[in-house]
Rosetta silent file (secondary structure, phi, psi, omega in degrees, C-alpha in Angstrom):
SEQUENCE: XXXXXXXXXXXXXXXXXXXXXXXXXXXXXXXXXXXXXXXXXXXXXXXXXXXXXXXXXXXXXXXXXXXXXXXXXXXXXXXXXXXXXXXXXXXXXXXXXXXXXXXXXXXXXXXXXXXXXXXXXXXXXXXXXXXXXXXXXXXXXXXXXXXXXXXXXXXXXXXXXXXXXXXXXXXXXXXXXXXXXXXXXXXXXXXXXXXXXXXXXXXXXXXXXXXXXXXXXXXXXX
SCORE:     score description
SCORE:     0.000 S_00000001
   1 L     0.000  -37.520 -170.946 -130.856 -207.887   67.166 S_00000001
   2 H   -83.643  -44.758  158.059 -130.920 -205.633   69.894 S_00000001
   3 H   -27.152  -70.799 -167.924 -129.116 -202.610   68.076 S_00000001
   4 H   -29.069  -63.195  174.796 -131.922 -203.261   65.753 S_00000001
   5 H   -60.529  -30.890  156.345 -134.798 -203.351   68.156 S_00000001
   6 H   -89.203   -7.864  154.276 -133.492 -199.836   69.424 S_00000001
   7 H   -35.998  -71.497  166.539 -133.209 -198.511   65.871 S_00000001
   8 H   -40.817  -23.732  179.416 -137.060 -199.617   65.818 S_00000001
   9 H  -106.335  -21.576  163.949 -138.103 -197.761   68.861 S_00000001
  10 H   -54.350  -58.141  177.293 -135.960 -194.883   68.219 S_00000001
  11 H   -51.770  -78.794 -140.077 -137.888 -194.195   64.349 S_00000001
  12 H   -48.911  -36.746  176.824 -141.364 -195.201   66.004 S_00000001
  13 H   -69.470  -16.661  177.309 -140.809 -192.480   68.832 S_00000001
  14 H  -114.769   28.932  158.960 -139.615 -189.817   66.412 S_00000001
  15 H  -100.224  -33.249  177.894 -142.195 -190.859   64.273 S_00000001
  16 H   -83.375  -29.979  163.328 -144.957 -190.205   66.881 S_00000001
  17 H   -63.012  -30.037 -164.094 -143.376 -187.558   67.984 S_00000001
  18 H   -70.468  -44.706 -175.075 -143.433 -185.607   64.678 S_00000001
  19 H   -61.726  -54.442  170.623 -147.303 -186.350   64.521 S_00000001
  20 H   -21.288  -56.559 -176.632 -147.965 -185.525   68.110 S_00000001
  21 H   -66.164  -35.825  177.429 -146.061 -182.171   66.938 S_00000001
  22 H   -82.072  -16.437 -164.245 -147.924 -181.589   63.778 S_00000001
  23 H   -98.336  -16.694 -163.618 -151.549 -181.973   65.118 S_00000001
  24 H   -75.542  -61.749 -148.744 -150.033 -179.219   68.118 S_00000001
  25 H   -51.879  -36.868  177.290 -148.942 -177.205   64.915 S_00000001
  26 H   -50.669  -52.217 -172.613 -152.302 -177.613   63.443 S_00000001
  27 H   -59.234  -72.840 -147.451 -154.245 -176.971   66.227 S_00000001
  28 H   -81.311  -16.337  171.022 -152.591 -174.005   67.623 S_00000001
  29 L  -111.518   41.149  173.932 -152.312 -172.125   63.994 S_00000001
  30 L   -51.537  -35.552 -131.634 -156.459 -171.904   63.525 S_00000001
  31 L  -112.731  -14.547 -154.434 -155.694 -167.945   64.125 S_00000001
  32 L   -48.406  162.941  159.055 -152.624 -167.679   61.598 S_00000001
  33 L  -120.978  157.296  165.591 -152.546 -164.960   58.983 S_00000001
  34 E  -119.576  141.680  165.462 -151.371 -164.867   55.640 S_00000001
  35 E  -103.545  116.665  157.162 -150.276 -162.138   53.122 S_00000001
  36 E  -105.457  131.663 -167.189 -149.591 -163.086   49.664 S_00000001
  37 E  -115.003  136.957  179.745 -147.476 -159.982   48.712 S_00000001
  38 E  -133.149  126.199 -179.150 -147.120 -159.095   45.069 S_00000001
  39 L   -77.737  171.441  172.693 -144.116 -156.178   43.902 S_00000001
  40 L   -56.095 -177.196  171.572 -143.877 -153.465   41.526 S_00000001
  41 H   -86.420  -53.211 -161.100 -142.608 -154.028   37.781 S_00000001
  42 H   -47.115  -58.125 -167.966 -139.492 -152.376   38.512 S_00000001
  43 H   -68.203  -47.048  141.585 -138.545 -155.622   40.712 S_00000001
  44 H    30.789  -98.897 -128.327 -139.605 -157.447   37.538 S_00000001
  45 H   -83.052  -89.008 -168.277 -137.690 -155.638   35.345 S_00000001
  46 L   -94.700  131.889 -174.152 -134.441 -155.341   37.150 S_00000001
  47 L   -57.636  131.500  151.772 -131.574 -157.415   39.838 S_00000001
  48 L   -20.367  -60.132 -154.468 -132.593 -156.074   43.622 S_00000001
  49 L   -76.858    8.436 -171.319 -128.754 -154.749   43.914 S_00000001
  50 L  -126.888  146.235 -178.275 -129.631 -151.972   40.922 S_00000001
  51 E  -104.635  140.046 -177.000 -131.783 -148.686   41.973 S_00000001
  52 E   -60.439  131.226 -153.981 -134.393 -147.136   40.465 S_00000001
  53 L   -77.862  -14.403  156.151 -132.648 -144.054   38.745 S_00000001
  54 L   -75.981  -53.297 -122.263 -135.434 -142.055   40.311 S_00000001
  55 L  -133.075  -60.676 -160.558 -137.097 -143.966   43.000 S_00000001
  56 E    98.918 -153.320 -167.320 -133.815 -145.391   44.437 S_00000001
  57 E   -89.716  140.522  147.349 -133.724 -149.098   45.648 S_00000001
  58 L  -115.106  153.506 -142.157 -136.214 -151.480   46.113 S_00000001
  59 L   -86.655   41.684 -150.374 -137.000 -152.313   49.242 S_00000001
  60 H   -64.750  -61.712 -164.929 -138.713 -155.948   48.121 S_00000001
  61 H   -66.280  -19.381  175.934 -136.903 -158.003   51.119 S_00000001
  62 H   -89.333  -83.013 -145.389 -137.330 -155.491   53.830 S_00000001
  63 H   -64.601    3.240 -177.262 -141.191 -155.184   53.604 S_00000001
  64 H   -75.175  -33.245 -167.144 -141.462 -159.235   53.343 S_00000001
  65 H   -46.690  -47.957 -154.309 -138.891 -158.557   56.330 S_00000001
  66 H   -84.393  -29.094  176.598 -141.384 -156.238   57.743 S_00000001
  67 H  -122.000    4.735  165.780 -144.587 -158.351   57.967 S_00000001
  68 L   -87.393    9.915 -178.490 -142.905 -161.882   58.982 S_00000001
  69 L   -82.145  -31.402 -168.679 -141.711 -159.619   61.979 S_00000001
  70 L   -96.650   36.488  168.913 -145.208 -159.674   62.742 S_00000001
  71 L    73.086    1.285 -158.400 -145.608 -162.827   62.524 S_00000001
  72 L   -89.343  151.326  168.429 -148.007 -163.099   59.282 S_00000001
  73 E   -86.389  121.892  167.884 -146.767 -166.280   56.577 S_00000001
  74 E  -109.027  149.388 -174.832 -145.852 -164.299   53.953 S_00000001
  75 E  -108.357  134.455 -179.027 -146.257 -165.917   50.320 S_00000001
  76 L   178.263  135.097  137.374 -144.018 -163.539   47.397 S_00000001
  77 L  -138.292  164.758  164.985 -141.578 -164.052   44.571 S_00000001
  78 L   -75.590  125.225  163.637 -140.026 -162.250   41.530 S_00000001
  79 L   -55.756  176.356  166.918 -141.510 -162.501   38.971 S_00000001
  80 L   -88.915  139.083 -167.495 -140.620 -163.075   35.779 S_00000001
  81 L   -53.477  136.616 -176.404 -139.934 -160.277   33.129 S_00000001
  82 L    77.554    1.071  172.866 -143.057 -159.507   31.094 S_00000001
  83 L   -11.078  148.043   98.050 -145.305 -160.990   33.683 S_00000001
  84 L   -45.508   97.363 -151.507 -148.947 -161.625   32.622 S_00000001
  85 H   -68.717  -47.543 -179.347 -150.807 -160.165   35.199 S_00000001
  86 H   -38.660  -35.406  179.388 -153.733 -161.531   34.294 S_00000001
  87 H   -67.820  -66.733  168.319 -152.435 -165.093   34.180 S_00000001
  88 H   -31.799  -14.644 -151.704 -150.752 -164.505   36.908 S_00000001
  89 H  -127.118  -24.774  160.165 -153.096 -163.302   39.251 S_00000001
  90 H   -76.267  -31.257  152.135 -154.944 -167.017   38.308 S_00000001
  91 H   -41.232  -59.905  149.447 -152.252 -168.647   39.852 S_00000001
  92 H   -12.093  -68.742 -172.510 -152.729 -166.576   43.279 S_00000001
  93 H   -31.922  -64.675 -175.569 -156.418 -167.416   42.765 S_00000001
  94 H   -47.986  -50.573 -166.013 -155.012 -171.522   42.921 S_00000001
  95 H   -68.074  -32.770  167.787 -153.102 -170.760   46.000 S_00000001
  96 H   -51.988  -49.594 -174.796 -155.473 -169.313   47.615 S_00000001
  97 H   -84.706   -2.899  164.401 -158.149 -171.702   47.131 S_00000001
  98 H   -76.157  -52.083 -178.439 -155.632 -174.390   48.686 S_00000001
  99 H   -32.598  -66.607 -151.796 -155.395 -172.347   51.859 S_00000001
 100 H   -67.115  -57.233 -174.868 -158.956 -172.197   51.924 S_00000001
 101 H   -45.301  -42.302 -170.488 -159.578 -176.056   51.055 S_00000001
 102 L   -86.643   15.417  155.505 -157.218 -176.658   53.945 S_00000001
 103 L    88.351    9.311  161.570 -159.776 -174.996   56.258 S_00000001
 104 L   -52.073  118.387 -172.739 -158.230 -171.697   56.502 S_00000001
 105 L   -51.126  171.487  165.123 -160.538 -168.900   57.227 S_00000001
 106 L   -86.801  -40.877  171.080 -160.809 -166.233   54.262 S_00000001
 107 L   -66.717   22.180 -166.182 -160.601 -163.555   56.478 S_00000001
 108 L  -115.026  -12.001 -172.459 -157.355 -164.673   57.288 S_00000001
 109 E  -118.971  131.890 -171.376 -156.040 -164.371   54.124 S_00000001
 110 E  -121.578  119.251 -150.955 -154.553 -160.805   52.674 S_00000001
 111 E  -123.389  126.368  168.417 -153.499 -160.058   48.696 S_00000001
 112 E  -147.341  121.340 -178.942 -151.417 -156.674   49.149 S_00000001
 113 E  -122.109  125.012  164.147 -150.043 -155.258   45.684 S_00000001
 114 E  -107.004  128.168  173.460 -147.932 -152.429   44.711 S_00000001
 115 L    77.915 -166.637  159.864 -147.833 -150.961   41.436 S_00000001
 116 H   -20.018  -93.937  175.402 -148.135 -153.883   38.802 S_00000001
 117 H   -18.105  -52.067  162.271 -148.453 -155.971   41.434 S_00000001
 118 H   -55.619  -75.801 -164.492 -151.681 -153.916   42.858 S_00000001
 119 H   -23.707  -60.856  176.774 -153.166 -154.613   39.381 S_00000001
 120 H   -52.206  -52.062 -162.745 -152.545 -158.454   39.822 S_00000001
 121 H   -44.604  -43.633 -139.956 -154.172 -158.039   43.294 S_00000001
 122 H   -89.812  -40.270  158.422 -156.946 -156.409   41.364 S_00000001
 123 H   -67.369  -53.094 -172.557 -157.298 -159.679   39.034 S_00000001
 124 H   -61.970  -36.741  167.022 -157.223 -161.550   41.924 S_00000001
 125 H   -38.462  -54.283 -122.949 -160.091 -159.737   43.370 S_00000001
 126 H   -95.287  -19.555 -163.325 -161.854 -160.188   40.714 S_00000001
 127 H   -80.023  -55.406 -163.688 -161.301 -163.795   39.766 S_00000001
 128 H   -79.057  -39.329  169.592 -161.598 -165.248   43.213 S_00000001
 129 L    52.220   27.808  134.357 -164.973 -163.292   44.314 S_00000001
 130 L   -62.075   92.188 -178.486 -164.502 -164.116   47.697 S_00000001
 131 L   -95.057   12.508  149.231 -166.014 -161.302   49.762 S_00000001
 132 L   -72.789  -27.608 -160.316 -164.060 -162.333   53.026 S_00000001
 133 L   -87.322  154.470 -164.735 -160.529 -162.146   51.809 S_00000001
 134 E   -98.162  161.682 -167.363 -158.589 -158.935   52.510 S_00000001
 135 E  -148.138  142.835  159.772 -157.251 -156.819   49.635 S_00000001
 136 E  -154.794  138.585 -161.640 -155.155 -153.529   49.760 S_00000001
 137 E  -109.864  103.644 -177.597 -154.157 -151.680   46.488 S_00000001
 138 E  -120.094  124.347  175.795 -151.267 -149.244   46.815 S_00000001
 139 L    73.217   55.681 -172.388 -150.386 -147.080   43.653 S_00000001
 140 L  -162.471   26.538  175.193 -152.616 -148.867   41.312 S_00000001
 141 E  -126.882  116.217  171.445 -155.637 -146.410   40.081 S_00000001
 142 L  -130.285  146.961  173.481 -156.238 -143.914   37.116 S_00000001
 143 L   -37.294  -57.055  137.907 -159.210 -143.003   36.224 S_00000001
 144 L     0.379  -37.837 -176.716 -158.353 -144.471   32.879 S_00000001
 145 H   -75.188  -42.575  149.937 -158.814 -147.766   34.503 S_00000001
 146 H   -26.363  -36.228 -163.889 -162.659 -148.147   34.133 S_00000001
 147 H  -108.566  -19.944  148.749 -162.624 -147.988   30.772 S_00000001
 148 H   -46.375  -31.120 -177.723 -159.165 -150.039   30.193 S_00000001
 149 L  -137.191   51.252  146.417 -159.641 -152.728   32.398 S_00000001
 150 L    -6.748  -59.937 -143.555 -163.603 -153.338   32.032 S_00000001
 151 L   -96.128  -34.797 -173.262 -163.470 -156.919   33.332 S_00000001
 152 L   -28.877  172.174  156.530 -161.770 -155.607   36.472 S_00000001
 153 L  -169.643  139.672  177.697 -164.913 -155.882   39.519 S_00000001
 154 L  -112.693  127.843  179.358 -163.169 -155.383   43.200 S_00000001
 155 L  -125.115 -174.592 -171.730 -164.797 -157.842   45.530 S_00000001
 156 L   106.171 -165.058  166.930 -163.538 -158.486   49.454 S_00000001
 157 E  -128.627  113.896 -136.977 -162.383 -156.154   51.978 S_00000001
 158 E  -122.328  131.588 -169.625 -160.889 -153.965   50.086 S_00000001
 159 E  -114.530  117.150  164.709 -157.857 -150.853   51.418 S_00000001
 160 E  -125.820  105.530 -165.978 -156.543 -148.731   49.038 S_00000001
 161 E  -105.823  150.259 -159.036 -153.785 -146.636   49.634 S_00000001
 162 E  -150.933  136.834  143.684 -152.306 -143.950   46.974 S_00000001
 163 E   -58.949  130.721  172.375 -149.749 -140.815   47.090 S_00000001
 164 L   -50.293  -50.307 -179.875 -150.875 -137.336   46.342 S_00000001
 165 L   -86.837   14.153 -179.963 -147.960 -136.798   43.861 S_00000001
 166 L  -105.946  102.324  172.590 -148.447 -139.818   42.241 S_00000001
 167 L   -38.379  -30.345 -145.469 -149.538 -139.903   38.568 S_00000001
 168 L  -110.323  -22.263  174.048 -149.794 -143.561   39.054 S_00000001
 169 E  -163.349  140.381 -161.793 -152.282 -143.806   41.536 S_00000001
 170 L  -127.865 -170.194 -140.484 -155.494 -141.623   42.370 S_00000001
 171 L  -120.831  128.555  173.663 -158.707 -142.523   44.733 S_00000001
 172 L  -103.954   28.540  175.132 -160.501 -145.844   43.503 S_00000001
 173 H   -43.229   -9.966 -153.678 -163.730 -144.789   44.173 S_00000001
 174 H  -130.274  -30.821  142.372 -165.216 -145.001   41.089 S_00000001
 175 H   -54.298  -56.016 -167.888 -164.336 -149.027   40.790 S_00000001
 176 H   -42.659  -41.226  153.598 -165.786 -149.367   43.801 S_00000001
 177 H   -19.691  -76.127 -153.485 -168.659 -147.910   42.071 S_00000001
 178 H   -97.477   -3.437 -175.283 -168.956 -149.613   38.984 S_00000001
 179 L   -57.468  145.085  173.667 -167.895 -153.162   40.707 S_00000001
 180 L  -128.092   32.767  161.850 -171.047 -155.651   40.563 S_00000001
 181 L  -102.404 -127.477 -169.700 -169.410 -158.006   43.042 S_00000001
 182 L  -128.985  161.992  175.380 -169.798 -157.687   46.808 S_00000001
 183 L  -137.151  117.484  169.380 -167.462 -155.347   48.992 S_00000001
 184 L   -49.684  -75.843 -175.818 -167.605 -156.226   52.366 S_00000001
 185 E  -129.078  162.082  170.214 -165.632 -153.289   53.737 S_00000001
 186 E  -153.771  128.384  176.091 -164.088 -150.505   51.763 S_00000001
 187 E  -154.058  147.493 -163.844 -161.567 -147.616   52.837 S_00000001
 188 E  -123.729  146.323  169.876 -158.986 -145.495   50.847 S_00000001
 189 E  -148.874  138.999 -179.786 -155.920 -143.453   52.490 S_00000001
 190 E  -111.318  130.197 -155.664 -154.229 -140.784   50.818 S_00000001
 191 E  -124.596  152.393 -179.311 -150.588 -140.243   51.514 S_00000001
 192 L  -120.649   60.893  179.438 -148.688 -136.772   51.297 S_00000001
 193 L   -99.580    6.671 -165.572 -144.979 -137.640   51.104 S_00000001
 194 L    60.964   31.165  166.057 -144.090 -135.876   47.784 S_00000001
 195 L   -97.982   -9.283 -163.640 -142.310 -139.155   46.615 S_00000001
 196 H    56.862 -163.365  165.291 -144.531 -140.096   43.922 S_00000001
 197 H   -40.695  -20.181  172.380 -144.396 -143.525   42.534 S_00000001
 198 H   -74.016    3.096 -171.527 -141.077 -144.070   44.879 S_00000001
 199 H   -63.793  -42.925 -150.665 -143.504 -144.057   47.910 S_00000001
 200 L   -82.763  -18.780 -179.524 -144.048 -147.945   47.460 S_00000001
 201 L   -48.221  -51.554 -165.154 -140.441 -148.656   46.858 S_00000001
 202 L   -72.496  163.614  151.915 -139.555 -148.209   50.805 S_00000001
 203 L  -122.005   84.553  174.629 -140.776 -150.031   53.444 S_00000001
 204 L   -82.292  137.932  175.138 -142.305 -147.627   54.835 S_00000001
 205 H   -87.358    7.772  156.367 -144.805 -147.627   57.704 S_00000001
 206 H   -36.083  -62.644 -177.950 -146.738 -144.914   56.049 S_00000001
 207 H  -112.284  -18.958  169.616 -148.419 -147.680   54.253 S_00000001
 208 H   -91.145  -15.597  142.107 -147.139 -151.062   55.383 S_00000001
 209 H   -29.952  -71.705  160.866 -148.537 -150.098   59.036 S_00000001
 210 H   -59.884   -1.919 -167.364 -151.882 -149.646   57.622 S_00000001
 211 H  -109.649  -45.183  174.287 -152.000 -153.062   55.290 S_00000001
 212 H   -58.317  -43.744  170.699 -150.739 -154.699   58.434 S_00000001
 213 H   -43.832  -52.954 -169.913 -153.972 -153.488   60.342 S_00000001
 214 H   -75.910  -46.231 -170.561 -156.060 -154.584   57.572 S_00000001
 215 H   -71.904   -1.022  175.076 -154.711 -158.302   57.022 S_00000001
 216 L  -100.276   38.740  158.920 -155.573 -158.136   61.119 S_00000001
 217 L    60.509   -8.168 -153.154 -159.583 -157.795   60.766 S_00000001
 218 L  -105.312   64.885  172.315 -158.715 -153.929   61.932 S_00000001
 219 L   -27.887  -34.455 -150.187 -161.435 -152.340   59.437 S_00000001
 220 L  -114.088   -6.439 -168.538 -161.293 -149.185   60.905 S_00000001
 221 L    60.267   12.233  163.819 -157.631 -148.778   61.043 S_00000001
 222 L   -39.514    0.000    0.000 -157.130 -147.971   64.984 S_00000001
């Protein structure tokens, strides 16, 4: 009986404790941030352990590495081969709108896409039409794109970073343009490293520095 009777007060105290602990956890992560991080095709496409025959490796676990140092929840997997970005990028949408149901600010929340992955982000803009949530687009604009992706509209606060030598991605001024949702904030940076499309492969802070800034309210980039 007595065994028993401390079994019972042993659960009920680590039962009370755990709430006690989760209402702390609750409490005390009002300010958290999140990134949902979306990759390139290439990780798609291909096993981590094989390098781009151009581009070299990608460097998908070092930048998640890179923005849980700094504390942000990052949300990311590989996809599957053949992705549907579109589809795909309504799935985000769902995740998103749990965060939010669960009282999570918007501006709190950050969609950062490279490559393919920018695209999805780019659905996700457009789908969720939320003009709190942060968005940054790296390597994921041709001109081309206005009249290919029509439905596209970028709403948010939206950072778009692009390589000089990169065929793959140009200045998206001209969505911003033609968008008829709302843009909060909007700022583009143009990078000169002469890597081309291999810029986003690294995790480099040429561009993960600035996307960290931005899922941090830091509009202006200081």
């Amino acid at each position: 009986m007595k065994q028993i009777s401390k079994f019972l007060f042993t659960f009920l105290a680590a039962f009370l404790f755990n709430q006690v602990s989760f209402s702390q956890t609750q409490t005390s992560n009002k300010d958290q941030r999140y990134i949902f991080f979306l990759h390139n095709a290439y990780v798609e496409q291909n096993p981590l352990n094989v390098p781009h025959p151009e581009y070299g490796k990608a460097e998908y676990n070092e930048i998640l590495a890179s923005f849980r140092k700094d504390n942000f929840i990052v949300y990311s997997e590989i996809r599957k081969k053949n992705t549907n970005a579109s589809k795909y990028a309504e799935k985000i949408v769902k995740q998103i709108k749990t965060l939010l149901k669960k009282g999570v600010s918007p501006d709190k929340i950050t969609v950062i896409g490279t490559s393919k992955g920018g695209y999805i982000a780019q659905f996700v803009s457009t789908y969720l039409a939320n003009p709190n949530v942060n968005f940054v687009f790296i390597g994921c604009f041709r001109d081309v794109d206005i009249q290919e992706f029509p439905e596209i509209n970028f709403c948010g606060n939206i950072l778009t970073i692009y390589e000089k030598s990169d065929v793959y991605g140009v200045s998206a001024i001209k969505r911003k343009e033609t968008s008829k949702l709302k843009i909060n904030h909007f700022k583009e940076i143009e990078l000169n490293t002469g890597l081309k499309h291999g810029f986003l492969y690294k995790a480099a802070d040429n561009w993960i520095a600035p996307s960290k800034k931005w899922a941090n309210g830091n509009y202006d980039l200081n």
